[in-house]
MMTF fields as JSON, N, C-alpha, C and O atoms, coordinates in Angstrom:
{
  "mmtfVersion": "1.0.0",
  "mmtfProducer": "UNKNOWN",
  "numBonds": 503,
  "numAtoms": 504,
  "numGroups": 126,
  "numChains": 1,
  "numModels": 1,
  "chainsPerModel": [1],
  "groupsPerChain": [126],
  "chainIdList": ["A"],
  "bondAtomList": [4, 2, 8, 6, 12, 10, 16, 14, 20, 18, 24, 22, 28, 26, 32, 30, 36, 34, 40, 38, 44, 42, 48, 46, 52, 50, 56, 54, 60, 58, 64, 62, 68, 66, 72, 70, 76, 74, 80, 78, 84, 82, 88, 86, 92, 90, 96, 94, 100, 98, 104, 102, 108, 106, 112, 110, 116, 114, 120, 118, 124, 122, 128, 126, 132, 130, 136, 134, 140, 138, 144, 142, 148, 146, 152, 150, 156, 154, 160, 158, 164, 162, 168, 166, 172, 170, 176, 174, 180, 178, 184, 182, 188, 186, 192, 190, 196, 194, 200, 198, 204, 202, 208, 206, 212, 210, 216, 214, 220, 218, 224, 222, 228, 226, 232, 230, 236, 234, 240, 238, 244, 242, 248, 246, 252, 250, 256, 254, 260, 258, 264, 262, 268, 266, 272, 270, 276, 274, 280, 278, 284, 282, 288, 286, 292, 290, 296, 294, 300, 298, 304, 302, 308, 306, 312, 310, 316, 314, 320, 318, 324, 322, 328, 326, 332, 330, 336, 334, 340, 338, 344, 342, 348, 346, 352, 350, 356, 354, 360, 358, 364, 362, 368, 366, 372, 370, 376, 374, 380, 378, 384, 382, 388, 386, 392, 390, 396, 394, 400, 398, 404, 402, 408, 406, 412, 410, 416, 414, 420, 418, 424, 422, 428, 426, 432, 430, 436, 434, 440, 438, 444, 442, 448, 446, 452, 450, 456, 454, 460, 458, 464, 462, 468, 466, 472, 470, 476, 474, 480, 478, 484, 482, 488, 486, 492, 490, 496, 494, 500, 498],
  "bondOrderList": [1, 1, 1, 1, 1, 1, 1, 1, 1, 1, 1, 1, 1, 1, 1, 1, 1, 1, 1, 1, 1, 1, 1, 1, 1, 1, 1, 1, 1, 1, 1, 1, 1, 1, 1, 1, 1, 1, 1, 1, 1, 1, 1, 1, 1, 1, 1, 1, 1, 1, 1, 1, 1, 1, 1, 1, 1, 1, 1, 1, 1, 1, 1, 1, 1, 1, 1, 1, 1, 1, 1, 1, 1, 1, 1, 1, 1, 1, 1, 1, 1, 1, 1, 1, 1, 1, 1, 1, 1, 1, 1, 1, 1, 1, 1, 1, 1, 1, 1, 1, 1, 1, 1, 1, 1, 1, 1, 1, 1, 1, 1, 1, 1, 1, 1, 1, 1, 1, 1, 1, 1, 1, 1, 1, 1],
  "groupList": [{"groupName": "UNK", "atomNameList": ["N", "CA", "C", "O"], "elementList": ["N", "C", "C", "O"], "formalChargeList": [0, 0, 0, 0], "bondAtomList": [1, 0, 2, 1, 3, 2], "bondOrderList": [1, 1, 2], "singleLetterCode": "X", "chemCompType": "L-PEPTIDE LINKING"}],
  "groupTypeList": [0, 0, 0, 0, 0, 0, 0, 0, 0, 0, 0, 0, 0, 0, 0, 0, 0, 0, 0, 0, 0, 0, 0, 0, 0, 0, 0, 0, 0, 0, 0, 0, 0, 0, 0, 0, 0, 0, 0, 0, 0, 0, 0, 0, 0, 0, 0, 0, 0, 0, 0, 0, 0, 0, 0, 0, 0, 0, 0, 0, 0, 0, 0, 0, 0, 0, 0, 0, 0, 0, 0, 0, 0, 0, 0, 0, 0, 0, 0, 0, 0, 0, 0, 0, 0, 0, 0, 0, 0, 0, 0, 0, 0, 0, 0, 0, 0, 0, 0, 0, 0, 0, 0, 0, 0, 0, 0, 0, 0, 0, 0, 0, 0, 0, 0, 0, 0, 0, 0, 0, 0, 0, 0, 0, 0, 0],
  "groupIdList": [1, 2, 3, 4, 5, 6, 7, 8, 9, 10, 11, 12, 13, 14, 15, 16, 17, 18, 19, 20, 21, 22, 23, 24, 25, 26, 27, 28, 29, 30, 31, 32, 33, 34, 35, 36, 37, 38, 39, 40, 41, 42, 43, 44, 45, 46, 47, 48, 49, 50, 51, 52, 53, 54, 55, 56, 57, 58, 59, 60, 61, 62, 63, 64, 65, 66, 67, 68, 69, 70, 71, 72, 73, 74, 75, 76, 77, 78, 79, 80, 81, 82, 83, 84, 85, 86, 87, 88, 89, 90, 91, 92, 93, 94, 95, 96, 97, 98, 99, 100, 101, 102, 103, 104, 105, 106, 107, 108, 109, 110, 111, 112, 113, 114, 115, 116, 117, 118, 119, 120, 121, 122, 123, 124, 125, 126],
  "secStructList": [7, 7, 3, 3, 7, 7, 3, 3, 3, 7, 7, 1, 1, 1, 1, 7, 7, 3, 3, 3, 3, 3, 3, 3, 6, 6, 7, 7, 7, 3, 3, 3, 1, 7, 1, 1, 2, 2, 2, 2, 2, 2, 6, 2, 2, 2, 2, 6, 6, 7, 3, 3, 7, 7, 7, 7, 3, 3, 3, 3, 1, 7, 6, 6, 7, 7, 3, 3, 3, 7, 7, 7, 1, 1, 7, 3, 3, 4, 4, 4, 2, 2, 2, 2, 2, 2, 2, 2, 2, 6, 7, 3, 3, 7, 1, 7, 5, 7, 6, 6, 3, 3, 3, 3, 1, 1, 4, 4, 4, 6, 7, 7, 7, 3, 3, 3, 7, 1, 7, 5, 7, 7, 7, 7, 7, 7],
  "xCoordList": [6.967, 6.632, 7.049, 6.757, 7.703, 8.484, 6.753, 5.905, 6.69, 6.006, 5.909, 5.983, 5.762, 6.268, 4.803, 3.853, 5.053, 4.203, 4.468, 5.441, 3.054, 3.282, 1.96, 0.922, 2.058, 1.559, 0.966, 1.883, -0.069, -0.625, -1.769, -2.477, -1.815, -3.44, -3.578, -2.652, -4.923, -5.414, -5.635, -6.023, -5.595, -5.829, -7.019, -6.964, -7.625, -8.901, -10.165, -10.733, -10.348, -12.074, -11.767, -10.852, -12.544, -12.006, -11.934, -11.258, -12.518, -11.97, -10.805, -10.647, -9.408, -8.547, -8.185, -7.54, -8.254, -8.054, -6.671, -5.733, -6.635, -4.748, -5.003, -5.628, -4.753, -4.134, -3.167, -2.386, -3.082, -2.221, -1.983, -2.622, -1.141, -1.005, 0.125, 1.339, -0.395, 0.864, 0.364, -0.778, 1.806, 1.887, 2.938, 3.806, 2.391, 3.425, 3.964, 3.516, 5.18, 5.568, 4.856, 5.315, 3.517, 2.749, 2.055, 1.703, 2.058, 1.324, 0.199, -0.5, -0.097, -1.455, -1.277, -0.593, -2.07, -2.658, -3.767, -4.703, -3.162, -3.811, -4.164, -3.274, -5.21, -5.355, -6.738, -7.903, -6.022, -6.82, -6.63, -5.633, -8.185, -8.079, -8.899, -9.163, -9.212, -10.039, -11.256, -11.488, -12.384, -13.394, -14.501, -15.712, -13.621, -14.475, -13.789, -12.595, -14.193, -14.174, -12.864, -11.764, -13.114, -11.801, -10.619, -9.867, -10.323, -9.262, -8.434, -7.216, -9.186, -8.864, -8.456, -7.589, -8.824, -8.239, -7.115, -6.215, -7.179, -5.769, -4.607, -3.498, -5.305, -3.647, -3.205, -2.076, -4.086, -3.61, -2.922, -1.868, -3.185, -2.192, -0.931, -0.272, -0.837, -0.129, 1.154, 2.315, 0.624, 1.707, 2.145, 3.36, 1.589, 1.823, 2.564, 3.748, 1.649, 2.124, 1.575, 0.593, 2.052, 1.396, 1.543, 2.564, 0.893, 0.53, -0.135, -0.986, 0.44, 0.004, -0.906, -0.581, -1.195, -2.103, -1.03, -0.733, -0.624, 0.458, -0.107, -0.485, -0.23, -0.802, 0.319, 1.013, 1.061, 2.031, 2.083, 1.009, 3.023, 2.481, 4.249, 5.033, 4.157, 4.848, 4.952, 3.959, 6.43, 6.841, 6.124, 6.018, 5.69, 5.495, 6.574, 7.511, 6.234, 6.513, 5.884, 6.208, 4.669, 4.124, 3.991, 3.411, 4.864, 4.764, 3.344, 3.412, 2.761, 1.432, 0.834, 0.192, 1.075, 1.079, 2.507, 2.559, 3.233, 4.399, 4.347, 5.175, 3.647, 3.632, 1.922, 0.948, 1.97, 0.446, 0.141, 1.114, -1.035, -0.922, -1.525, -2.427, -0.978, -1.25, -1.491, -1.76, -1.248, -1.826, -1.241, -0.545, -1.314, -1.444, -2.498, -3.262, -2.946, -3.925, -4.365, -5.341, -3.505, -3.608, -2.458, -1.417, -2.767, -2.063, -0.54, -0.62, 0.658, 2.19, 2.645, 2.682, 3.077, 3.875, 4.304, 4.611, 4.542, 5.118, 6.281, 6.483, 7.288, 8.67, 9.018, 10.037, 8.167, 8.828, 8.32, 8.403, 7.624, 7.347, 8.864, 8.634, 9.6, 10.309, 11.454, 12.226, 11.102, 11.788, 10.914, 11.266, 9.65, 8.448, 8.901, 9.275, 8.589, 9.038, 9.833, 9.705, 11.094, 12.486, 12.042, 12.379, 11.243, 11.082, 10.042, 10.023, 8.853, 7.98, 8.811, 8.553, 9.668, 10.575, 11.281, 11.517, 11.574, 12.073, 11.573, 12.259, 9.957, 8.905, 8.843, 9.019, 8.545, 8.495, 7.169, 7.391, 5.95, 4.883, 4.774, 5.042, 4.375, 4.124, 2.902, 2.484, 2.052, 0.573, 0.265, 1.216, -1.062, -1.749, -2.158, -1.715, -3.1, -3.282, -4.446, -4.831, -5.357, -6.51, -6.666, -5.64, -7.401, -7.46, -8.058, -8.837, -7.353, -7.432, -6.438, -6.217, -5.731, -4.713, -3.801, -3.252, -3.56, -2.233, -1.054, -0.695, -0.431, 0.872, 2.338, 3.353, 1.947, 3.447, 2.374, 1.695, 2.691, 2.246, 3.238, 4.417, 2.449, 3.181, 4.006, 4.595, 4.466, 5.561, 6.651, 6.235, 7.778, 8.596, 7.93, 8.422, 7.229, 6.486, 5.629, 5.24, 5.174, 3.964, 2.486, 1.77, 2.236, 1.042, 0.606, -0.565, 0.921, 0.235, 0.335, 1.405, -0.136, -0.521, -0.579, -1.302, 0.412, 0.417, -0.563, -0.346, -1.672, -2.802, -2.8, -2.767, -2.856, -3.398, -4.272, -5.202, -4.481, -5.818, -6.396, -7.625, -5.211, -6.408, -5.934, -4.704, -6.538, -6.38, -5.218, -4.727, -4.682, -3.277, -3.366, -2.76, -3.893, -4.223, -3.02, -2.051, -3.114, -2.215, -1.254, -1.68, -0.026, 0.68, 0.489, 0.158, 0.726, 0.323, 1.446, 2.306, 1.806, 2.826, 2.568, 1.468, 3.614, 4.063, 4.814, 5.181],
  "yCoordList": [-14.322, -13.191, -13.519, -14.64, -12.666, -12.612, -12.388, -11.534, -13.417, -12.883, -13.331, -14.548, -12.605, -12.993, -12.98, -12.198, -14.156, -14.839, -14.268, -13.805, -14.578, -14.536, -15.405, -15.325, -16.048, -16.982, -15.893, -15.112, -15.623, -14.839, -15.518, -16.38, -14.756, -15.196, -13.773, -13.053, -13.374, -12.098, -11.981, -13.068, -11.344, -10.395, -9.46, -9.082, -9.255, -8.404, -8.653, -7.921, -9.945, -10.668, -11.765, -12.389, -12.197, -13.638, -14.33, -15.234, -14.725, -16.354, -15.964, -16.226, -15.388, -15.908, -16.507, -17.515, -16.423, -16.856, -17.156, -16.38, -18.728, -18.609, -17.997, -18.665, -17.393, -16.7, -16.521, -16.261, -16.811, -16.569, -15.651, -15.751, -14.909, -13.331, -13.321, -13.307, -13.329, -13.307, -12.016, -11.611, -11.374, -9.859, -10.412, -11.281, -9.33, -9.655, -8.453, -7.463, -8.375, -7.294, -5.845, -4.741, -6.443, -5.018, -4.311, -3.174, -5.221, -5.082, -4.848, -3.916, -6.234, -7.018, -8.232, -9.181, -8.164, -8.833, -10.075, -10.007, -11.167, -12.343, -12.908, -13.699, -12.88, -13.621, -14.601, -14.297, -15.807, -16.875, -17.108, -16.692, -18.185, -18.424, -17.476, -17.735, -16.323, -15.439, -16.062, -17.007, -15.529, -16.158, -14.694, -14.782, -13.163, -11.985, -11.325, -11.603, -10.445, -8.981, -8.565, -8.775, -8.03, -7.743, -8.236, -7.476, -9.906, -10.618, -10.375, -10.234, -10.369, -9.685, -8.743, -8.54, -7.439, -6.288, -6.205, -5.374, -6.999, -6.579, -7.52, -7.518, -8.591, -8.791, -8.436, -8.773, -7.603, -6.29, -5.412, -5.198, -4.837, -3.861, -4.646, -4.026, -6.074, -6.372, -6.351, -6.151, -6.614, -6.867, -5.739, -5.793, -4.317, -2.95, -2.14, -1.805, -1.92, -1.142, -1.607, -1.028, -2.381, -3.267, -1.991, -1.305, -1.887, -0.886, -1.821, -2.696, -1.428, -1.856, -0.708, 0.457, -0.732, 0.314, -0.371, -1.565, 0.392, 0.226, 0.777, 1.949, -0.073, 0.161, 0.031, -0.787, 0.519, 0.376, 1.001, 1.151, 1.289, 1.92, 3.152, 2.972, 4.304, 5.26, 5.248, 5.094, 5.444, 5.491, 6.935, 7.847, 7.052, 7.82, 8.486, 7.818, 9.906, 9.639, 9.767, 10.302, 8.838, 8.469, 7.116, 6.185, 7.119, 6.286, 5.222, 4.005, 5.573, 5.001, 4.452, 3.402, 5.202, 4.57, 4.655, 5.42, 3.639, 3.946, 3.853, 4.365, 3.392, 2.851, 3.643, 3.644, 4.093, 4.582, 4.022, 3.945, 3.448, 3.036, 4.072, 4.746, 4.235, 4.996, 3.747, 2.566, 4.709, 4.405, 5.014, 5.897, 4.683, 5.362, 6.049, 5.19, 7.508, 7.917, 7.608, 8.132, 6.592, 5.922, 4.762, 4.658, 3.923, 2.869, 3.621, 4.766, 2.952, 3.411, 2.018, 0.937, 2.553, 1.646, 0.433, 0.923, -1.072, -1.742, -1.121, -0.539, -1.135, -1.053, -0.224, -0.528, 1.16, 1.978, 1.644, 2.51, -0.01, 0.166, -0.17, 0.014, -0.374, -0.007, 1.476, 1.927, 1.76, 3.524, 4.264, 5.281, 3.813, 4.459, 4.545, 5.377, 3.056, 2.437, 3.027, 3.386, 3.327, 4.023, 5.505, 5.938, 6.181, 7.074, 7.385, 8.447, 6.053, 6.651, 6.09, 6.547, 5.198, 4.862, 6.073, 6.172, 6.817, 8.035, 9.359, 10.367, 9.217, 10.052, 9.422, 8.342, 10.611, 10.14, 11.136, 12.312, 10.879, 11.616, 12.269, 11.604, 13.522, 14.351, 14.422, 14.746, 14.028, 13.951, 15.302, 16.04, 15.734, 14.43, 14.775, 15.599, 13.828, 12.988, 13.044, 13.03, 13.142, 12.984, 12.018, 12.232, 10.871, 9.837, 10.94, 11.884, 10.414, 11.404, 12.419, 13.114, 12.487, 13.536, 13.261, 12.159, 14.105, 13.92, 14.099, 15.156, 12.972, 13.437, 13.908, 14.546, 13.349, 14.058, 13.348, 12.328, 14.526, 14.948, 14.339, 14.62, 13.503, 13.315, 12.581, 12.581, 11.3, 11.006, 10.718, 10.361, 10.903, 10.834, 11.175, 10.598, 11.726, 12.069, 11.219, 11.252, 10.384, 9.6, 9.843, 9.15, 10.986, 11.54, 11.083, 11.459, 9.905, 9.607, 10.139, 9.772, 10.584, 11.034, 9.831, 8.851, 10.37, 9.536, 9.99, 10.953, 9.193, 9.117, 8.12, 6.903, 9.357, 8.143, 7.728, 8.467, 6.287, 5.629, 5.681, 5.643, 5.831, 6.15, 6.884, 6.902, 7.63, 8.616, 8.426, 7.307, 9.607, 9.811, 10.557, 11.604, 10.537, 11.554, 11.762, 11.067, 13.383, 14.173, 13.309, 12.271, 13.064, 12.775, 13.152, 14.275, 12.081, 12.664, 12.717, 12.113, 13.477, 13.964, 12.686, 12.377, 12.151, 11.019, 11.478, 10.637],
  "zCoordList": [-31.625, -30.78, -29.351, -28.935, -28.543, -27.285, -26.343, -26.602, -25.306, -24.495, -23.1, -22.933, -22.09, -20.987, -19.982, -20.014, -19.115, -18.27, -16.594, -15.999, -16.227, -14.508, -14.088, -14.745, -13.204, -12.333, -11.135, -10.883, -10.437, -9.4, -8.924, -9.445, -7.449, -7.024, -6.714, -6.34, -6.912, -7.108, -5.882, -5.456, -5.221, -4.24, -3.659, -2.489, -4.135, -4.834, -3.835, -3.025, -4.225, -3.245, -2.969, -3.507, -2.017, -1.046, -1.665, -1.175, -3.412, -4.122, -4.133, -2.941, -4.559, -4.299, -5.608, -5.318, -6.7, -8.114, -8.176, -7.999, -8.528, -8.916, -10.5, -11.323, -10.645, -12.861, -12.774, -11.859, -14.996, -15.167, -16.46, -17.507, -16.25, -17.218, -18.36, -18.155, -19.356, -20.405, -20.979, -21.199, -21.194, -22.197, -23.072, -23.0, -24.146, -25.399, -25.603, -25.024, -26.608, -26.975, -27.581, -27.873, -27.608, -28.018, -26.686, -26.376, -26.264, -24.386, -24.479, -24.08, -25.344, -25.128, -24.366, -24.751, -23.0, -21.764, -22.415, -23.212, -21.67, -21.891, -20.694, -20.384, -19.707, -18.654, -18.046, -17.791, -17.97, -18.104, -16.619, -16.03, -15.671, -14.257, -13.181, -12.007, -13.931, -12.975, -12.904, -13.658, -11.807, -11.767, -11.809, -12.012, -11.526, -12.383, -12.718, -12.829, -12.941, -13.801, -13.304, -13.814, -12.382, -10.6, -11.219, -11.829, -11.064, -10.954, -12.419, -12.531, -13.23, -15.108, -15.071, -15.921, -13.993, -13.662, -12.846, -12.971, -12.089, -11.534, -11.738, -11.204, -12.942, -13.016, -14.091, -14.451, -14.906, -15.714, -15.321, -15.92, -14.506, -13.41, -12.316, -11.482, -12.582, -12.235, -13.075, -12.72, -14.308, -15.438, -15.621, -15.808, -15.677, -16.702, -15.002, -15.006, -13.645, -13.129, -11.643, -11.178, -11.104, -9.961, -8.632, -8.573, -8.063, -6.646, -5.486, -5.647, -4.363, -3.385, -1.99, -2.221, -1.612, -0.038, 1.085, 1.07, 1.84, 2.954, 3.995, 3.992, 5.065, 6.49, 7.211, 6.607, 8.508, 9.185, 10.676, 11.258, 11.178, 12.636, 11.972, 11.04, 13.071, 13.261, 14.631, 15.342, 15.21, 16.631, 17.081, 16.261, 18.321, 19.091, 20.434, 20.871, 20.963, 22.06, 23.665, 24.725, 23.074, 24.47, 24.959, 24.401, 26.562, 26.903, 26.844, 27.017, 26.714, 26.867, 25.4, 25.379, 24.196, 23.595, 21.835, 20.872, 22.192, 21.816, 19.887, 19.134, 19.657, 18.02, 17.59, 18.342, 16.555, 16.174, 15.151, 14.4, 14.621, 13.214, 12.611, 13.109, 11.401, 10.262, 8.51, 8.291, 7.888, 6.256, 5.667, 6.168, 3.814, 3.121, 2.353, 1.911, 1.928, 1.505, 0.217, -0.321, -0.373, -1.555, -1.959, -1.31, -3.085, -3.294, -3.974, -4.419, -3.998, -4.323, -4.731, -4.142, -6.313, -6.965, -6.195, -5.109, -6.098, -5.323, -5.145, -4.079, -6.201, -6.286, -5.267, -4.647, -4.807, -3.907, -2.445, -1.574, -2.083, -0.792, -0.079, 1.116, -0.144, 0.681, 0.81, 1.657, -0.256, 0.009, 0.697, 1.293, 0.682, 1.505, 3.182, 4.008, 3.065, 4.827, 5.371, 6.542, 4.473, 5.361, 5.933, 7.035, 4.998, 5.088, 6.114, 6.737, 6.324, 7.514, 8.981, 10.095, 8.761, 9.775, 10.233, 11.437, 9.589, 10.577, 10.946, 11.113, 11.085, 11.451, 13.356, 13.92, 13.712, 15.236, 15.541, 15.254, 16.028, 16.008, 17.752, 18.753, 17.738, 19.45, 19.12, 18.009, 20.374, 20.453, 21.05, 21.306, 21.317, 20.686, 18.974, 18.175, 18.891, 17.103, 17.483, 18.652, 16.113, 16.274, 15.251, 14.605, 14.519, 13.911, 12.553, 12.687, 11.169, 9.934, 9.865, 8.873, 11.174, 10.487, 9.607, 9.575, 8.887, 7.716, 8.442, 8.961, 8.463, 9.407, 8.274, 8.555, 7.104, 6.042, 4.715, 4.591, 3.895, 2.472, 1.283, 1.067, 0.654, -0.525, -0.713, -1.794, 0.759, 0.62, -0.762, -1.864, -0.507, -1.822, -3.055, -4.024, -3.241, -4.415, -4.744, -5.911, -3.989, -4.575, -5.007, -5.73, -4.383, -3.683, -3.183, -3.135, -2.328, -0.993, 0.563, 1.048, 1.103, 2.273, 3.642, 3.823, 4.364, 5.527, 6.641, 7.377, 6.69, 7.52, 9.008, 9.188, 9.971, 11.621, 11.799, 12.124, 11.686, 11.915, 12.902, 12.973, 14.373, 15.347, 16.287, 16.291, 17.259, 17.938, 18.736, 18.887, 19.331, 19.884, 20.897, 20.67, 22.062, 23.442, 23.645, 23.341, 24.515, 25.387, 25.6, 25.093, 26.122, 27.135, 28.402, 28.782, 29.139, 30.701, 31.085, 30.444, 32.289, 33.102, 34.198, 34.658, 34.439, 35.458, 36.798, 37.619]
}
């Protein structure tokens, strides 16, 4: 029987578990090294369909404050964080922002929602 391995440290809660995950050709999950429940879970979802939560900033155009950080409104496949990135890379935000706004829907079809974490005042006139 063909079955393929991965080596991880979970991510999840501060232990920090090194595991390790073998699937077989029926995609039955074998994972030994966790220390709970959590770490068994996600390196189940590591093996079948691994997702990550993406925090980042979006350029502005206020001098004052030039980068905003935003989010995602949910976790997105790894594979597409960087088709993501390109795509919030060429968002440029006009204030002001209020922290929770949705600044673009859905990116690339993920259904995640690009969220400003924190507020974005007026521009002032100089």
């Amino acid at each position: 029987m063909d079955r393929r391995e991965k080596e991880m440290i979970c991510i999840v809660c501060p232990n920090g578990c090194r595991m390790t995950a073998q699937i077989d050709e029926q995609a039955n999950i074998e994972v030994t090294g966790n220390k709970c429940v959590r770490g068994k879970e996600f390196a189940m979802r590591e093996m079948t369909n691994p997702v990550r939560g993406l925090s980042t900033t979006v350029r502005t155009d206020s001098p004052e404050l030039p980068v905003l950080p935003v989010r995602l409104s949910a976790e997105i496949p790894k594979a597409r964080i960087f088709d993501v990135m390109k795509e919030i890379n060429n968002i440029r935000v006009t204030g002001p922002v209020k922290q929770g706004t949705v600044l673009a829907r859905n990116l690339l079809g993920t259904g995640a929602d690009l969220v400003a974490t924190a507020d974005m005042p007026h521009q002032t006139e100089k």
